[in-house]
C-alpha positions in Angstrom: -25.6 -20.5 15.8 -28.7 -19.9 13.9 -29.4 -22.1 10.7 -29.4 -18.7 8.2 -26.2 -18.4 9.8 -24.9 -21.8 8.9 -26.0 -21.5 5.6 -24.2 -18.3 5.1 -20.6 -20.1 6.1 -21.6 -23.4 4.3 -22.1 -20.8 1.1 -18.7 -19.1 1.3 -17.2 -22.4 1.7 -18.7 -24.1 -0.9 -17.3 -20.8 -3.0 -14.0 -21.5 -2.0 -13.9 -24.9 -2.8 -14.9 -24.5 -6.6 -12.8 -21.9 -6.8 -9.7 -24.3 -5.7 -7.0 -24.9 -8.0 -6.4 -28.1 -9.1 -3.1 -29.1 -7.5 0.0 -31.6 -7.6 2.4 -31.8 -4.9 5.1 -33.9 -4.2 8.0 -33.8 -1.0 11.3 -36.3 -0.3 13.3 -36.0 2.5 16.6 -37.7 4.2 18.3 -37.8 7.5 19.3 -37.3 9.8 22.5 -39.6 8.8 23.4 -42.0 11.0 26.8 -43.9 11.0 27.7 -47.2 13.0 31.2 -48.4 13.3 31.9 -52.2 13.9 35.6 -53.7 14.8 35.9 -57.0 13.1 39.2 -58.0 14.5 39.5 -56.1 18.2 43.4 -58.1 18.3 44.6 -56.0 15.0 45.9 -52.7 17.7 43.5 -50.7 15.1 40.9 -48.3 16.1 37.9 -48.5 13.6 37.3 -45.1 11.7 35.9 -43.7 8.9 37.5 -40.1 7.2 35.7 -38.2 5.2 36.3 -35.8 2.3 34.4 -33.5 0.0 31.7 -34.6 2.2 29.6 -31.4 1.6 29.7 -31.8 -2.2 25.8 -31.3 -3.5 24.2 -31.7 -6.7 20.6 -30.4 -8.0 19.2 -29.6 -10.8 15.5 -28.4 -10.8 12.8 -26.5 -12.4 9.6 -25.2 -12.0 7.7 -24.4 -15.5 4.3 -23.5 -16.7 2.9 -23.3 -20.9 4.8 -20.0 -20.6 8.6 -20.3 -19.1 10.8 -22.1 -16.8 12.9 -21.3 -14.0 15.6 -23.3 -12.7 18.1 -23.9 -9.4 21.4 -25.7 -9.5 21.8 -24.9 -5.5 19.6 -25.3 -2.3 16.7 -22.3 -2.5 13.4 -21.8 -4.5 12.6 -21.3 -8.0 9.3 -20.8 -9.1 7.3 -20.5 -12.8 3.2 -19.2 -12.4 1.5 -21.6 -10.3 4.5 -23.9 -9.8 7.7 -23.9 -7.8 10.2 -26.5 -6.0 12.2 -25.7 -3.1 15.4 -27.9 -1.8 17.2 -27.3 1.3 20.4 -29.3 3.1 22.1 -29.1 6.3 24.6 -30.4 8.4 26.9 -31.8 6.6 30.5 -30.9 6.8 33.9 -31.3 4.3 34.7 -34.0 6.5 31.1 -35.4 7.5 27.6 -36.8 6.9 26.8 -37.6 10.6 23.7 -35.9 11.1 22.9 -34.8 7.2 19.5 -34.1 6.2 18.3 -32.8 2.6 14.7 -32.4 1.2 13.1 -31.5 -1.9 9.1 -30.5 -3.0 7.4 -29.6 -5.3 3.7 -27.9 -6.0 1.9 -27.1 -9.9 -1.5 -25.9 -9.9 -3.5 -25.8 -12.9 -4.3 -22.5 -14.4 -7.1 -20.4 -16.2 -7.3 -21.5 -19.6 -5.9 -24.9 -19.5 -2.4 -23.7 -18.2 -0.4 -26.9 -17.6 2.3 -26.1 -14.8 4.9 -29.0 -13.4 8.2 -29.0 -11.8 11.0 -31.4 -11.5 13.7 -32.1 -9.2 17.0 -34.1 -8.7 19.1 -33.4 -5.6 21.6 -35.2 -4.4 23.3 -34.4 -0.8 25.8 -35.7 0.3 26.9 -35.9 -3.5 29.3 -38.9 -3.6 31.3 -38.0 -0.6 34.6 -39.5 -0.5 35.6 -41.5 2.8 38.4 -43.9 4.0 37.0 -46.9 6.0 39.9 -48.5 8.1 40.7 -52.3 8.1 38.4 -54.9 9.5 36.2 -52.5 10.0 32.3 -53.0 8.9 30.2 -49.5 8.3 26.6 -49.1 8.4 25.2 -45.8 7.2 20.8 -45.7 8.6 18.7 -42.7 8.1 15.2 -42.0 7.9 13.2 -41.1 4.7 10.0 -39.6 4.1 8.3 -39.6 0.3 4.8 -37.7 0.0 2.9 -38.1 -3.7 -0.6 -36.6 -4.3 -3.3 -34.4 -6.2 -6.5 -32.6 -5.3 -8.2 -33.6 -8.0 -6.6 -36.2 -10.1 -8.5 -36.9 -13.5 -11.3 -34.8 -15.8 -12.4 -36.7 -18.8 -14.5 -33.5 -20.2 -12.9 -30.8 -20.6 -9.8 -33.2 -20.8 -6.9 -32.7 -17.8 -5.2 -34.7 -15.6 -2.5 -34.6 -12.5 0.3 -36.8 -11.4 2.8 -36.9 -8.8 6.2 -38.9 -8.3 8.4 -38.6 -4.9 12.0 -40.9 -4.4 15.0 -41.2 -2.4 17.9 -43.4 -2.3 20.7 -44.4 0.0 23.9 -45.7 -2.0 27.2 -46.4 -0.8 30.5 -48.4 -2.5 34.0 -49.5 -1.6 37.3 -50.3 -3.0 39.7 -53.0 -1.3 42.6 -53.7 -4.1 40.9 -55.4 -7.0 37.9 -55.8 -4.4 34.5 -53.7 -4.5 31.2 -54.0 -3.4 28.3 -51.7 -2.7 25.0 -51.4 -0.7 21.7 -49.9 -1.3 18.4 -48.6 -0.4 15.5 -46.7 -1.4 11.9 -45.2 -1.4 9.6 -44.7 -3.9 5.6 -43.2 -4.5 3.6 -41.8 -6.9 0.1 -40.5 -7.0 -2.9 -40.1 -9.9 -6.4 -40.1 -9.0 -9.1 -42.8 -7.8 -12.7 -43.6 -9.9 -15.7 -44.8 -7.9 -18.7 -45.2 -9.2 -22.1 -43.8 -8.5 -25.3 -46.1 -9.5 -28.7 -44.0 -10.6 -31.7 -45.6 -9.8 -33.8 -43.4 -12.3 -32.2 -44.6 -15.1 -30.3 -48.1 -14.1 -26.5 -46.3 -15.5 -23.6 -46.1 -13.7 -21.1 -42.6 -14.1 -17.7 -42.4 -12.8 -16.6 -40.3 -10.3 -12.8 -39.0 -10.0 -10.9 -37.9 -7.0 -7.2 -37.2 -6.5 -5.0 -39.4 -4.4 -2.8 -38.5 -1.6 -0.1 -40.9 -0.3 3.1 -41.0 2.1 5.6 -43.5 3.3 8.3 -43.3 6.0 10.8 -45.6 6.6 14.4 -46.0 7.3 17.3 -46.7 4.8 20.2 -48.9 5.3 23.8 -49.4 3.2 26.2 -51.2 4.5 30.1 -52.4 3.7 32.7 -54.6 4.9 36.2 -54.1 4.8 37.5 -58.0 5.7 41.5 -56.8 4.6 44.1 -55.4 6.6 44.3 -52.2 4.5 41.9 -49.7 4.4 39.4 -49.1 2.5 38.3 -46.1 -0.2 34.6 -45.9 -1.1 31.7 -43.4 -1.3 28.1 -42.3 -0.2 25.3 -40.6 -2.0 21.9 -39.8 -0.5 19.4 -38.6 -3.6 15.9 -36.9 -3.4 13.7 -36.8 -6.8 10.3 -35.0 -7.1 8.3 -34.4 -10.2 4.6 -33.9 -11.1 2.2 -32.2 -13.6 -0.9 -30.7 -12.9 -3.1 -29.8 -16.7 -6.5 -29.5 -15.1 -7.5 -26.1 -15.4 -8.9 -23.7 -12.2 -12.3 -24.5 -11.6 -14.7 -21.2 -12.1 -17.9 -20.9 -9.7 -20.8 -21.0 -11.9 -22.9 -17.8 -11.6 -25.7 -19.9 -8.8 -22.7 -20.0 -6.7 -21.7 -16.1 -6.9 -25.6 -15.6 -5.9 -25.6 -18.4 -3.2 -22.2 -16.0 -1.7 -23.4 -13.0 -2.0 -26.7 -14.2 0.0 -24.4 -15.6 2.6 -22.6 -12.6 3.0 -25.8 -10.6 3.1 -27.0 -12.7 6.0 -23.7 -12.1 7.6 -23.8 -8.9 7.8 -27.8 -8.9 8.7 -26.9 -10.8 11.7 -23.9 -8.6 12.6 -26.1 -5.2 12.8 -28.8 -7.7 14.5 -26.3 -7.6 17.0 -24.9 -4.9 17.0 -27.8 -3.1 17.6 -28.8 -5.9 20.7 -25.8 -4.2 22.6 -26.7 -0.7 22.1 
């Protein structure tokens, strides 16, 4: 590849990055659900189990928004506001169980023209406080594996003024009833994401200027909640798996400056010079 040639890609690229939105995004995600069974008294003649009901039952409220409206989604699909939206999505769960459940929610606001500030928000839970009945002497452990993802492209502008954040959580509750007994168990996952400062050091002039990035971050990791049922009745209780997202991006769309139109237009122009260069080669 010849170098007028590289320059000509290095040229559109360097359009398209100045051109790039700035840009918060956020994810969460649960499952699958895994549940263990223990037999704390093999003598009692009683199989352990665990029934399940209403175990389907989800809850979300979400928007995605922008200076100008808002668009919301009280059930698993898309809404979306300008440059921002938030998907969540859920599967297999059943009315009578979580084995297997998974849920996720994201979330994505780019800034706009004009110092548009866009942003979404999201709050799903699924399995929403499904209702079970744990038998007696029996111990229940409910595992699954979560995944939280937090960042921004560019983070921080001190002039003109914007800024971007990001925020991803789940959690992993479960509680029981035994008479006047009760206890719970819990787990959870959190993350956010801002931006980063360096510092560059001119020689010249002995000063130091700041330099800011955006951050990008994920965890994964599995959850645990786990109850005991010591009695020889059984036991009520309930399980509720939540994924939050949010963010705000206020940093508006960068706009090449007019060297860099000129720098793509002579890229493209050496494109094409090279193309009928060839072109004409084969002929």
């Amino acid at each position: 590849m010849s170098i007028r040639f590289k320059f000509a890609l290095a040229a559109i690229a360097l359009v398209a990055a100045a051109s790039a939105n700035a840009t918060s995004f956020a994810s969460a995600s649960i499952g699958p659900i895994q549940i263990q069974l223990v037999d704390l008294n093999p003598y009692d003649s009683i199989l352990p189990s665990i029934v399940f009901t209403n175990a389907d039952n989800t809850n979300i409220w979400a928007y995605a928004a922008n200076n100008q409206t808002a668009n919301y989604i009280y059930s698993a699909g898309t809404a979306a506001a300008g440059t921002a939206s938030i998907t969540a999505s859920n599967s297999g769960a059943t009315a009578t169980s979580i084995q297997g459940a998974q849920a996720s929610l994201s979330g994505q606001a780019s800034g706009g023209t004009g110092g548009t500030s866009a942003s979404y928000y999201g709050y799903f839970s699924a399995p929403s406080y499904a209702s079970f009945t744990l038998s007696a002497n029996t111990a229940v452990r409910f595992s699954t594996l979560a995944t939280v993802t937090a960042g921004t492209t560019v983070g921080y502008t001190p002039s003109p003024y914007g800024y971007e954040w990001a925020n991803a959580s789940v959690g992993l509750w479960a509680s029981g009833y035994s008479g006047s007994n009760s206890q719970s168990g819990s787990d959870g996952l959190g993350i956010s994401a801002n931006y980063t400062t360096s510092w560059s050091y001119d020689p010249a002039t002995g000063n130091y200027s700041a330099i800011y990035s955006g951050e990008q971050k994920s965890i994964t990791q599995t959850l645990y909640a786990g109850l005991v049922n010591f009695s020889s009745s059984a036991m009520s209780g309930s399980v509720n798996v939540q994924t939050n997202v949010s963010g705000v991006s206020n940093i508006a769309a960068a706009v090449p400056e007019p060297e860099t139109y000129a720098m793509l237009l002579a890229g493209l122009g050496v494109i094409g010079a090279v193309a009928r260069r060839r072109r004409a080669r084969s002929l």
